[in-house]
C-alpha positions, -999 to 999 in steps of 0.1 A, spaced: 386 38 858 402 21 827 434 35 813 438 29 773 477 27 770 492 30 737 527 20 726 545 38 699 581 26 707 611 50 721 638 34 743 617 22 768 610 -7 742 641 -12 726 664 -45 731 703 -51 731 713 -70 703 751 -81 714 757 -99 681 746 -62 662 758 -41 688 729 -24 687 692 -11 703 668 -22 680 628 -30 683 613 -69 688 581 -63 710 569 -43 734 575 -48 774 542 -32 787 524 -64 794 556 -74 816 561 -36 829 528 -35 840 530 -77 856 559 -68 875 552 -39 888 521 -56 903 496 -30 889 462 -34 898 453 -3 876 424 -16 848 446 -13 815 439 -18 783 473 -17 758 474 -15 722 506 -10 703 502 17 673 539 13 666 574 9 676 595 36 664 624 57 671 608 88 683 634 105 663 621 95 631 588 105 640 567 126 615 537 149 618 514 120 600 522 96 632 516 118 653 479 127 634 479 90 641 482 89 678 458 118 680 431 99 659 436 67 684 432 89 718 400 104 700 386 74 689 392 56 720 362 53 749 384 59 775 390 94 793 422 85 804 456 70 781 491 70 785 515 67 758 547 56 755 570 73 736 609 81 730 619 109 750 642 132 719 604 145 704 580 136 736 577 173 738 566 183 702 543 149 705 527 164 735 526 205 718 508 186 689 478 166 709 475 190 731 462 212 704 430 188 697 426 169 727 410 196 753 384 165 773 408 135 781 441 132 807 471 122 786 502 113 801 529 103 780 558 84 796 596 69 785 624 60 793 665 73 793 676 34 796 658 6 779 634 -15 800 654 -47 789 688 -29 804 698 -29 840 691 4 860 663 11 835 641 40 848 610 22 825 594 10 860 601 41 879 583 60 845 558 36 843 541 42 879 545 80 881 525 80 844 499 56 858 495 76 893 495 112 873 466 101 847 447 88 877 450 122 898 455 147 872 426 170 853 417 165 816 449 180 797 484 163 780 513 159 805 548 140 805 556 123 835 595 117 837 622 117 861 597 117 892 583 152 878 548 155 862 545 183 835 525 203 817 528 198 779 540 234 777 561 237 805 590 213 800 617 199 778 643 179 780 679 185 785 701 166 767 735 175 784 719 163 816 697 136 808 670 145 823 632 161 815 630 199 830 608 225 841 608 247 807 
């Protein structure tokens, strides 16, 4: 089975800069998510963006859909900030009715300590191997339904909706 993964940005990609003071994008950390986590999965990445999930707009997310329905493969993950993941999900869900999508993040930046990127990374891998055709989040060691979670903020944490 090969897994098309495709990067939009979100925290999960997003560096420290100490002289800045800030999280901001340089590259994406799949190639050395995936290394170090010693996945044997057959992957095939390709970065669509890296953005701020928060300043995400409808016309990037008619982007994304256009890549999953272009793509060969049946299965993709994506990985996305975790503030919108939810209306991402609601939107592809609409179109996308013959594929498993899993779409993954992170609370904590892969490049910062205690990040749950790896943690993520392997439940989104193991659910788009196991689950049927259909758009889920995989977060927090929970696998969703598209329509039956969100996030709550004041806890940190992805929920059954």
């Amino acid at each position: 089975m090969k897994i098309k993964v495709l990067i939009t940005g979100g925290t999960i990609d997003k560096t420290y800069k100490e002289l800045a003071g800030e999280l901001s994008f340089t590259e994406t950390h799949m190639v050395d998510m995936l290394n170090r986590g010693r996945s044997m999965a057959d992957t095939l990445s390709e970065v669509l963006f890296l953005k701020d999930s928060l300043e995400m707009v409808d016309s990037d997310r008619a982007f994304i859909l256009d890549k999953c329905q272009a793509c060969d493969e049946q299965h993709i993950l994506i990985t996305h900030g975790t503030d919108t993941m939810v209306e991402t999900a609601s939107y592809l869900a609409k179109s996308l009715k013959d594929k498993t999508v899993v779409l993954f993040g992170s609370m904590i930046p892969y490049s910062v300590n205690n990040s749950d990127a790896l943690f993520n990374l392997g439940m989104a891998l193991s659910a788009v191997q196991l689950k049927p055709s259909g758009v889920h989040i995989a977060m927090n060691g929970k696998v969703f339904d598209f329509d039956k979670v969100q996030k709550d903020k004041s806890l940190g944490i992805f929920i059954d909706a």
